[in-house]
TITISE-275186 format. One record per residue (C-alpha): x, y, z; residue in three letters; chain. Coordinates in steps of 0.05 Angstrom, whole numbers. Example, Ala and Ser with C-alpha at 12.3 -4.5 7.8 and 13.67 -1.06 7.14 Angstrom:
<sites>
+--------+--------+--------+-----+----+
!      X !      Y !      Z !  aa ! ch !
+--------+--------+--------+-----+----+
!    246 !    -90 !    156 ! Ala !  A !
!    273 !    -21 !    143 ! Ser !  A !
+--------+--------+--------+-----+----+
</sites>
This chain:
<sites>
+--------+--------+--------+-----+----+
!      X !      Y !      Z !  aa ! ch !
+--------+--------+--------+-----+----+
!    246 !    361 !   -647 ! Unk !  A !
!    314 !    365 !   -619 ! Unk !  A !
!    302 !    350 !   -549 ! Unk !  A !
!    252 !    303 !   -558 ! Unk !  A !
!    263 !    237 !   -529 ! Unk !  A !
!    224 !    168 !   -516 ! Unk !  A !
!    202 !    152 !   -447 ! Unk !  A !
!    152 !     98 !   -420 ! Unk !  A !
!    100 !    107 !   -365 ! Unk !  A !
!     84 !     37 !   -314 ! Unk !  A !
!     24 !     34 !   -301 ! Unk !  A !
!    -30 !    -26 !   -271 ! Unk !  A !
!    -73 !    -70 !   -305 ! Unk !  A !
!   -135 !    -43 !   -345 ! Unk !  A !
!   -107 !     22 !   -348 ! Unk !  A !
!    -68 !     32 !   -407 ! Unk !  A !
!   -117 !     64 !   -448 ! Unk !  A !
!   -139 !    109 !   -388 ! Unk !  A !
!    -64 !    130 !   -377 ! Unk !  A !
!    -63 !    140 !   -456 ! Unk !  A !
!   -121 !    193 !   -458 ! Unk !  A !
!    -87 !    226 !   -401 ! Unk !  A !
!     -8 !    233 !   -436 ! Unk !  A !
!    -58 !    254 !   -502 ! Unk !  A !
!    -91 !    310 !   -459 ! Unk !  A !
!    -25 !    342 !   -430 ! Unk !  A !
!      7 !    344 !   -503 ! Unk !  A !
!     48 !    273 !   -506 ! Unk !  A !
!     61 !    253 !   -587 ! Unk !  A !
!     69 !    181 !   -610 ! Unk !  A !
!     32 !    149 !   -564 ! Unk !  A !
!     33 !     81 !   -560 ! Unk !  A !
!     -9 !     27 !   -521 ! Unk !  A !
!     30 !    -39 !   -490 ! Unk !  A !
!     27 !    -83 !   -430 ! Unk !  A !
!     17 !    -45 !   -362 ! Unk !  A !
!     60 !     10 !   -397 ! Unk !  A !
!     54 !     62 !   -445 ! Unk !  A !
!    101 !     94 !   -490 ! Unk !  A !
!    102 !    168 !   -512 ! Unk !  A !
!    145 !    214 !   -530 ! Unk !  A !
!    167 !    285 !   -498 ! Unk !  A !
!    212 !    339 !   -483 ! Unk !  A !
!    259 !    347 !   -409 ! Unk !  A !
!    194 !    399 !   -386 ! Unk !  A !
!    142 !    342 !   -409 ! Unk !  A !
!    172 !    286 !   -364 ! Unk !  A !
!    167 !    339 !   -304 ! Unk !  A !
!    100 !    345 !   -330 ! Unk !  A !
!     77 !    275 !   -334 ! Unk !  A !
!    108 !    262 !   -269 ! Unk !  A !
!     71 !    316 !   -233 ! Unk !  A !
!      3 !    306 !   -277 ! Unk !  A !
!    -10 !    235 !   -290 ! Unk !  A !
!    -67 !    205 !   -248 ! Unk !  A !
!    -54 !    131 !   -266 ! Unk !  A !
!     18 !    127 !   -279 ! Unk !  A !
!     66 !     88 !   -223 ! Unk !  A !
!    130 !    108 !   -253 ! Unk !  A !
!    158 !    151 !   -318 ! Unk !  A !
!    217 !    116 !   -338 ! Unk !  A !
!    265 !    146 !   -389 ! Unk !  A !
!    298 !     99 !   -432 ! Unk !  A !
!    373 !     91 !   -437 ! Unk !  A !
!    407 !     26 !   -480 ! Unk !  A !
!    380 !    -40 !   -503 ! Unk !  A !
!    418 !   -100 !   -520 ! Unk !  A !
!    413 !   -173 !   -517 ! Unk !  A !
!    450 !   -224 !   -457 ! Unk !  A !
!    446 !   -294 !   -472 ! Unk !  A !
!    480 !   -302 !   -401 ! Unk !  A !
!    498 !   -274 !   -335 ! Unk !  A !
!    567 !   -257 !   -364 ! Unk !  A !
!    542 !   -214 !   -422 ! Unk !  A !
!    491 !   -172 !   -379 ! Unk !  A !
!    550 !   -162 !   -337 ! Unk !  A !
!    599 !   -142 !   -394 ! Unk !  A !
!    534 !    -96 !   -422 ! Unk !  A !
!    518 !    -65 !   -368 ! Unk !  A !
!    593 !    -42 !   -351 ! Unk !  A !
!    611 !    -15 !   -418 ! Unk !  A !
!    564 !     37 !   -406 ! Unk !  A !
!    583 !    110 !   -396 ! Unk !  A !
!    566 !    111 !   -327 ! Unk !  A !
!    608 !    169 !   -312 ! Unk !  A !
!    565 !    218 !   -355 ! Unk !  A !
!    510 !    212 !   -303 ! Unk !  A !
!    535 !    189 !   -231 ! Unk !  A !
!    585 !    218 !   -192 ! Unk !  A !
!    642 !    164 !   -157 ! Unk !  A !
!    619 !    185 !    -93 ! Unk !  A !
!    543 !    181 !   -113 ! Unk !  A !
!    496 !    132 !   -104 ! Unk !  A !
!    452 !     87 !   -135 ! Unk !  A !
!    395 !     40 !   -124 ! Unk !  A !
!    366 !     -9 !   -186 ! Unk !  A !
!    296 !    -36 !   -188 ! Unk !  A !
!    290 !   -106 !   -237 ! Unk !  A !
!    238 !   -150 !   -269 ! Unk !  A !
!    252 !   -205 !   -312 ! Unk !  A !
!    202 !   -249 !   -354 ! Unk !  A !
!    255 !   -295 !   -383 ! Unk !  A !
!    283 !   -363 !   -374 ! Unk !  A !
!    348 !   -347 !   -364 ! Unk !  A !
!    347 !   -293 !   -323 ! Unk !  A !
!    291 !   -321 !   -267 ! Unk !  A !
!    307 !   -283 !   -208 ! Unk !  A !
!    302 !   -204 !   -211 ! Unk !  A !
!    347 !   -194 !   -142 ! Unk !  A !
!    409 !   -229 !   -181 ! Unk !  A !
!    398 !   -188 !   -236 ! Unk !  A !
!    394 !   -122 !   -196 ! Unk !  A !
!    458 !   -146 !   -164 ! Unk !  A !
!    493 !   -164 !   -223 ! Unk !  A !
!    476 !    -90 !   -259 ! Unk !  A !
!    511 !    -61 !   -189 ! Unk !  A !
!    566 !   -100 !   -191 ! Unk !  A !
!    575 !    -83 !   -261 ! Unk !  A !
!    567 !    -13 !   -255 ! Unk !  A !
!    615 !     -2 !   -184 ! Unk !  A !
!    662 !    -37 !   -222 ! Unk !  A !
!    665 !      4 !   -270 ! Unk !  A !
!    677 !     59 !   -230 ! Unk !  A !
!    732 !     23 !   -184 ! Unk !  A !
!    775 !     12 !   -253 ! Unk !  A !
!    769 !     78 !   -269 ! Unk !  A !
!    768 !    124 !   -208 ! Unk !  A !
!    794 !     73 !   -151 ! Unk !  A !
!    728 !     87 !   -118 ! Unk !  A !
!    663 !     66 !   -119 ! Unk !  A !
!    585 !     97 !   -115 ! Unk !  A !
!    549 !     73 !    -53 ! Unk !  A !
!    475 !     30 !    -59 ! Unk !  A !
!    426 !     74 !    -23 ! Unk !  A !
!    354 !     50 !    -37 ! Unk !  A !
!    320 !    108 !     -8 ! Unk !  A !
!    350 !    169 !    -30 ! Unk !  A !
!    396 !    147 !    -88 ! Unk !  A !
!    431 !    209 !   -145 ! Unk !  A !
!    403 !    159 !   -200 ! Unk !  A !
!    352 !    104 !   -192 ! Unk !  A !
!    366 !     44 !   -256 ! Unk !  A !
!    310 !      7 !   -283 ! Unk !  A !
!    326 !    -62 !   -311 ! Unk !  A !
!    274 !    -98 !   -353 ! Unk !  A !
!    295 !   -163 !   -385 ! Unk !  A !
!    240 !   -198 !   -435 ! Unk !  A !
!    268 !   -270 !   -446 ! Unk !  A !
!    346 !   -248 !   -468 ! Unk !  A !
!    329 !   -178 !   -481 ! Unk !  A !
!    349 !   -132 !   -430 ! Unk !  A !
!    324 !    -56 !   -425 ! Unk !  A !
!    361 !      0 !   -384 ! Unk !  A !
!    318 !     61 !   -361 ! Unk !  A !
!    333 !    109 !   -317 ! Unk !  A !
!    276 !    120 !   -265 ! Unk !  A !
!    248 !    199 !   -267 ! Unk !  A !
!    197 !    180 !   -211 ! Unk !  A !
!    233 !    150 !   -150 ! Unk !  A !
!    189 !    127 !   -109 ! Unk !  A !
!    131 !     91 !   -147 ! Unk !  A !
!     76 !    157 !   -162 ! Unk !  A !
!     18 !    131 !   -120 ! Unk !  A !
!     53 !    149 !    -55 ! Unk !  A !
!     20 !    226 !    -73 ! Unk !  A !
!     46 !    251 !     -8 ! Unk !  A !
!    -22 !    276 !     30 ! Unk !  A !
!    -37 !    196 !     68 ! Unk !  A !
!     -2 !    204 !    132 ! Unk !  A !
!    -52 !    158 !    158 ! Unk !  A !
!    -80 !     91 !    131 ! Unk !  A !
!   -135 !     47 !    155 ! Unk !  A !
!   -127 !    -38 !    153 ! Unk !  A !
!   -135 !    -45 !     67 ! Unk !  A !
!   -118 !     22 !     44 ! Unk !  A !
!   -140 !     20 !    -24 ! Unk !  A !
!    -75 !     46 !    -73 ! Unk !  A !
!    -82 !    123 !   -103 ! Unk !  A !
!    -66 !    104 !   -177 ! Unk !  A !
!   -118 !     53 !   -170 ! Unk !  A !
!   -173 !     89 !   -145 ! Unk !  A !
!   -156 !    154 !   -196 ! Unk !  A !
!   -161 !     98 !   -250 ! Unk !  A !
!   -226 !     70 !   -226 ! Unk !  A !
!   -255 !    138 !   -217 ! Unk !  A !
!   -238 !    155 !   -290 ! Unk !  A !
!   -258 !     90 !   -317 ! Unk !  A !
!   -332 !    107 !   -283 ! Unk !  A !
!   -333 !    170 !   -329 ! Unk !  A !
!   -326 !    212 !   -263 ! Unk !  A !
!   -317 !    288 !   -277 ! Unk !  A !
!   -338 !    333 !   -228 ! Unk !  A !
!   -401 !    351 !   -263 ! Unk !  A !
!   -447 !    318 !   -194 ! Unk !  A !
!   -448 !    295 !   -125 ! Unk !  A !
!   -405 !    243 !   -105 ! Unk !  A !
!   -404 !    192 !    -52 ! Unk !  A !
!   -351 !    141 !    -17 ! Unk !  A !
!   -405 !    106 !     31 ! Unk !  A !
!   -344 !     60 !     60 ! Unk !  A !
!   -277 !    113 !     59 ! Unk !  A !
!   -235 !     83 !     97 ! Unk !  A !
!   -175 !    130 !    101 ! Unk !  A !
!   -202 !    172 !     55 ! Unk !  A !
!   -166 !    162 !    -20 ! Unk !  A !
!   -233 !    155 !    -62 ! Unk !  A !
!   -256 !    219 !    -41 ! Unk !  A !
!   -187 !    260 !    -44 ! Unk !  A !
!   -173 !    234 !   -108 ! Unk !  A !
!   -251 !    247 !   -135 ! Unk !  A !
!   -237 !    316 !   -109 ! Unk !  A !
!   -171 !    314 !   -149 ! Unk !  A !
!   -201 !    303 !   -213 ! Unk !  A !
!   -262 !    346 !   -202 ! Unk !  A !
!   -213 !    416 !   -191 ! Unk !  A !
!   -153 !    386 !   -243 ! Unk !  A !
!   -107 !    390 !   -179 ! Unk !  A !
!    -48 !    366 !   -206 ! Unk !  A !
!    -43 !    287 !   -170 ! Unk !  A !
!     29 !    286 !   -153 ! Unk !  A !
!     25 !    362 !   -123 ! Unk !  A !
!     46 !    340 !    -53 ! Unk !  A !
!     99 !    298 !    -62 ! Unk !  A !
!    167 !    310 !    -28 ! Unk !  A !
!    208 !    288 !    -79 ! Unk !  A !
!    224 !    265 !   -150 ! Unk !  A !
!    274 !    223 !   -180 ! Unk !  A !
!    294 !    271 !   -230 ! Unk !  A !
!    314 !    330 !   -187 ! Unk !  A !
!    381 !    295 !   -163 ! Unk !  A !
!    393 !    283 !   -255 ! Unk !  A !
!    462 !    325 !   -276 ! Unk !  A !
!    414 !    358 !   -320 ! Unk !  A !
!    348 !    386 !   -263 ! Unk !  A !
!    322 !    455 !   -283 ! Unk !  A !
!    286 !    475 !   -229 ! Unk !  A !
!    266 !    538 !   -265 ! Unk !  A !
!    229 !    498 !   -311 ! Unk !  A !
!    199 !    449 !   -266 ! Unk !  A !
!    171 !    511 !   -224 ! Unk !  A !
!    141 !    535 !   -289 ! Unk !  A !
!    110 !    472 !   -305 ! Unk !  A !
!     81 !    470 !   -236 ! Unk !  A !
!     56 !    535 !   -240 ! Unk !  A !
!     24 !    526 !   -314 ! Unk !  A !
!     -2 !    459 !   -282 ! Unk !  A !
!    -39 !    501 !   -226 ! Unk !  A !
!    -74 !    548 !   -268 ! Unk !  A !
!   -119 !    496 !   -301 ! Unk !  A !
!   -142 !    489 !   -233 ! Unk !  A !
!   -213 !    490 !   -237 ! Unk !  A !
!   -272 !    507 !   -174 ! Unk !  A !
!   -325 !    452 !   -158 ! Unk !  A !
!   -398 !    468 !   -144 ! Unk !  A !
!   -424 !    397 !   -119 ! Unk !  A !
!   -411 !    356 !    -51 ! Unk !  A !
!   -361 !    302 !    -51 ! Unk !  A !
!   -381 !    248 !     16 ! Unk !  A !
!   -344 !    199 !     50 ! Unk !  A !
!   -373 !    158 !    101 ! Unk !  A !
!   -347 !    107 !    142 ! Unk !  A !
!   -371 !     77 !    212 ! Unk !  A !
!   -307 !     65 !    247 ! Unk !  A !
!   -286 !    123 !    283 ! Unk !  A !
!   -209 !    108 !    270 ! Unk !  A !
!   -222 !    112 !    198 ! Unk !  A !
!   -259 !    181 !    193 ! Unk !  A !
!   -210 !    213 !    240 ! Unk !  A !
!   -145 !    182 !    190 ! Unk !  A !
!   -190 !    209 !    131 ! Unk !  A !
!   -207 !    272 !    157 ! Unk !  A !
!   -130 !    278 !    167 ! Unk !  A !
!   -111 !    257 !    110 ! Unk !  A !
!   -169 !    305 !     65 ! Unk !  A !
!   -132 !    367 !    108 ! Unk !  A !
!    -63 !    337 !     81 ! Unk !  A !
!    -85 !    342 !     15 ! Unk !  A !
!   -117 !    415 !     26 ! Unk !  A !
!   -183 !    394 !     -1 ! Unk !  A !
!   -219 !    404 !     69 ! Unk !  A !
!   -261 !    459 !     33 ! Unk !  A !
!   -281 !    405 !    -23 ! Unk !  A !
!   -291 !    337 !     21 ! Unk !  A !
!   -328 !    318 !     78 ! Unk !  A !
!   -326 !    250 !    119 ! Unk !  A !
!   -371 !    231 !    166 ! Unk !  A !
!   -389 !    175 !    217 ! Unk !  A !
!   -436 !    142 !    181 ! Unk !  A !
!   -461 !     63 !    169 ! Unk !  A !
!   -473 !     63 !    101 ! Unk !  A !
!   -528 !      6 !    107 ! Unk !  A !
!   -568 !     59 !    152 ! Unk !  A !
!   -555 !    117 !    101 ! Unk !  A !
!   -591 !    142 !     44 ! Unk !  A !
!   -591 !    188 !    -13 ! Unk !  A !
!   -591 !    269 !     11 ! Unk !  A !
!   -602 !    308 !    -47 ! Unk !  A !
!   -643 !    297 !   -104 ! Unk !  A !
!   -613 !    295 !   -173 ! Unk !  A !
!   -555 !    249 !   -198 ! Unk !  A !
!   -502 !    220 !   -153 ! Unk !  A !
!   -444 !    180 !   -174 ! Unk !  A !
!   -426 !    135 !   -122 ! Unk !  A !
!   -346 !     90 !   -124 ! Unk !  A !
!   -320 !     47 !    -61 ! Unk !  A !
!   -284 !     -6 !    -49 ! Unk !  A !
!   -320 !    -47 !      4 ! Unk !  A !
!   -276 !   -100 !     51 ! Unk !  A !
!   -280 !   -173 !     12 ! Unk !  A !
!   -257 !   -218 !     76 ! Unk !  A !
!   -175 !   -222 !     62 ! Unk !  A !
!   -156 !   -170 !    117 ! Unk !  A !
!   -224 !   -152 !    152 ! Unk !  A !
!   -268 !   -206 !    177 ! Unk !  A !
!   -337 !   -207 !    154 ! Unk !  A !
!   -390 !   -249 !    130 ! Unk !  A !
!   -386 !   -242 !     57 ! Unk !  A !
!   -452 !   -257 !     34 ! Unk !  A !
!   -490 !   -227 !     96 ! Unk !  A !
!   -448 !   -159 !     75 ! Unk !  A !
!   -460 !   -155 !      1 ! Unk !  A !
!   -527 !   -172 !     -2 ! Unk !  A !
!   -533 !   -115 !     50 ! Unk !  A !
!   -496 !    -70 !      2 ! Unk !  A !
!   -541 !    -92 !    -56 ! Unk !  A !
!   -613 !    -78 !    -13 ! Unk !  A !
!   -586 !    -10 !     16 ! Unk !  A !
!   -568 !      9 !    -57 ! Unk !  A !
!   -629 !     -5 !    -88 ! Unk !  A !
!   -677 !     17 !    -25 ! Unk !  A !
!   -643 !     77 !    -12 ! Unk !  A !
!   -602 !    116 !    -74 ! Unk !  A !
!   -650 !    117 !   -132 ! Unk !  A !
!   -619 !    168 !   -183 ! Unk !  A !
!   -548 !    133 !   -168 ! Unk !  A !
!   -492 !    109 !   -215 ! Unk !  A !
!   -462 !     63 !   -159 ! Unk !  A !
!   -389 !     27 !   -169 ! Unk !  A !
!   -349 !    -20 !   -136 ! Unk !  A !
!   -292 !    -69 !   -140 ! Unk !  A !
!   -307 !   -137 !   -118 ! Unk !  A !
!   -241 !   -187 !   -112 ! Unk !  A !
!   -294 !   -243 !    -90 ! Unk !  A !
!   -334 !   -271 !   -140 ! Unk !  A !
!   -383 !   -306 !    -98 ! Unk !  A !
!   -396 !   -240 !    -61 ! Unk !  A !
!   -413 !   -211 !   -123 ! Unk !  A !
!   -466 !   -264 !   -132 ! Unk !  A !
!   -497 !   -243 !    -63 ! Unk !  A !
!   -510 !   -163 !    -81 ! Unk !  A !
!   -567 !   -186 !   -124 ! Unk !  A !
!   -567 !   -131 !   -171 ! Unk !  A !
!   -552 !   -135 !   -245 ! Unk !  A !
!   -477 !    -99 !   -262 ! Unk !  A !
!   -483 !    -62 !   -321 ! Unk !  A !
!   -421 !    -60 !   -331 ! Unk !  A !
!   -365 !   -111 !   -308 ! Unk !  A !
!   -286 !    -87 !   -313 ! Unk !  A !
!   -232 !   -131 !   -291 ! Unk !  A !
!   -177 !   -104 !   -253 ! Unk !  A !
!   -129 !   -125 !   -198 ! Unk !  A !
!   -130 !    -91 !   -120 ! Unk !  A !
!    -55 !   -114 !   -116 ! Unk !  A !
!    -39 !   -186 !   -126 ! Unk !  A !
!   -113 !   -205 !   -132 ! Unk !  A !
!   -158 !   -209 !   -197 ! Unk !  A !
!   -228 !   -163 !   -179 ! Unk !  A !
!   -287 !   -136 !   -226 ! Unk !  A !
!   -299 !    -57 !   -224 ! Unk !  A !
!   -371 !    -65 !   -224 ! Unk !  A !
!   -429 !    -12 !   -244 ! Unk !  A !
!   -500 !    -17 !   -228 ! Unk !  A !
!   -554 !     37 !   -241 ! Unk !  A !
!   -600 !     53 !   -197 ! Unk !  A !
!   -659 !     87 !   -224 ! Unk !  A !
!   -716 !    135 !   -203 ! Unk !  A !
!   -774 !    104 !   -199 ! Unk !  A !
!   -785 !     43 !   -249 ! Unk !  A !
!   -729 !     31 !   -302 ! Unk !  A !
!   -787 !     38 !   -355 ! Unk !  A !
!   -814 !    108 !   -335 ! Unk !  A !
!   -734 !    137 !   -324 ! Unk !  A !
!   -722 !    113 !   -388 ! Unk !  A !
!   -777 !    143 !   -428 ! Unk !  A !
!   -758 !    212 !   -380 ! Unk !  A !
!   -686 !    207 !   -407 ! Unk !  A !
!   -711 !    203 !   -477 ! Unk !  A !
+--------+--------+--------+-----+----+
</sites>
């Protein structure tokens, strides 16, 4: 079609085929798989789509020119050759994100810097003025991407990067980041269809985003702003339709959805944050330690938290996780429990078997999303139940 056009959604590590099943599920075509990204392809409504319904995308970037620079000189000259005009205003402004893997371009500040330059130039030759650089609130937000001497313009439909959702007013010491916890919450094949437990919440994210997934409450529903609603071309007619479609699919839940934590601090910012995100009919967090907890309710429970692993919170590492690994397998028989781990020798101290073991990365550091099963009874006799 017509008004079909390419665009690529960022996302993290481990989550590209995740982020693929979701663009497949809201209607993307020619979906394709790469590095932390994905690409599909979509109409204007779709990218307001994507950017309002995508659980483990960071930003939805539309693509704009491509060309090779060999040098400084020729990313300059590229850059300001471009019809800059048909999409800023002189008296706009601008802001430009960069990342480089190359060995000529090595530092992505110079290169953002270099694309302004470029670009005000432009306009100063032209109009004798000049947009302003306004990293906040910019009319049109430039993504450069430069692979070894090939350089990729986008234009940035997100703004700010889609896991700030809008409902965390309040954050504990290691808030755990939204996309990542929708991601790991999808990878553990959560869908609504149980209980659910966060036994160490923090501020609160696990849960709201379990909760999320569990009514199809559109992730991004909450946030202020977009990127694209300052474009020459916003429809806010459309986007409102989108957003209503979006909130149909809405869906009730019939199961309980727990967060505890034992720091007071923590449950208040959680309990905040849960009313933020109007899901204070769906969530509850509690004062709790989870070492002196146990299972409430018979049946299934699918349990995901990301316990503290000694960077930010001081604890004795294997003291802690050998803790977590007796209170899970005293105390929640009938449990599907996952966790990310960024220490490996903690992981050695829960003394339980993983069933599963995912890498991922909690910001700059390399982790496992682990899964262990906890059965009822002896693994034998749930086995032979199951069957």
């Amino acid at each position: 079609m017509a008004n079909n056009f390419r665009m690529i959604a960022k996302t993290l590590y481990g989550f590209e085929s995740i982020l693929a099943k979701e663009l497949l599920d809201l209607g993307a075509m020619e979906i394709k798989e790469g590095n932390r990204m994905v690409s599909f392809v979509g109409d204007l409504g779709f990218m307001y789509k994507a950017n309002l319904c995508l659980r483990t995308a960071i930003k939805v970037l539309k693509p704009y020119e491509s060309f090779r620079a060999n040098n400084e000189q020729e990313l300059y000259d590229n850059i300001k050759k471009l019809p800059w005009e048909k999409f800023l205003a002189e008296d706009g402004s601008l802001a430009i994100d960069s990342a480089v893997h190359s060995e000529i371009f090595t530092h992505s500040q110079y290169v953002a810097l270099k694309t302004k330059d470029a670009i005000v130039d432009r306009f100063r030759e032209k109009y004798g003025k000049r947009p302003d650089v306004d990293l906040d609130f910019p009319d049109l937000r430039i993504n450069i991407h430069i692979e070894n001497n090939f350089c990729n313009v986008s234009f940035d439909s997100s703004g700010d990067s889609l896991h700030k959702r809008g409902y965390r007013s309040a954050t504990n010491i290691a808030p755990i980041n939204e996309v990542l916890a929708a991601g790991m919450l999808l990878m553990s094949g959560w869908d609504g269809q149980c209980d659910f437990l966060d036994p160490m919440c923090g501020s609160g994210t696990i849960p709201i985003e379990a909760a999320m997934i569990a009514c199809n409450i559109p992730p991004n529903l909450n946030r202020k702003e977009f990127a694209f609603e300052k474009w020459s071309d916003w429809d806010e007619d459309l986007y409102e339709k989108i957003e209503e479609s979006a909130l149909k699919k809405v869906r009730d839940f019939h199961f309980k959805i727990k967060g505890f934590d034992k720091a007071p601090s923590a449950v208040m910012k959680a309990k905040e944050n849960v009313k933020n995100a109007n899901l204070s009919d769906f969530v509850e967090i509690k004062q709790q330690s989870f070492f002196e907890s146990e299972k409430e309710n018979e049946g299934y429970l699918h349990m995901l938290f990301n316990p503290p692993y000694g960077e930010r919170l001081e604890i004795d590492i294997e003291d802690f996780y050998g803790k977590i690994g007796d209170t899970l397998k005293q105390n929640y028989p009938g449990t599907h429990a996952w966790f990310i781990a960024t220490n490996f020798d903690a992981i050695k101290s829960v003394g339980l078997r993983a069933s599963r073991k995912i890498k991922l990365f909690n910001g700059p550091l390399e982790g496992r999303l682990l899964k262990y099963v906890l059965y009822e009874g002896s693994k034998k006799k749930s086995k032979q139940e199951n069957n």
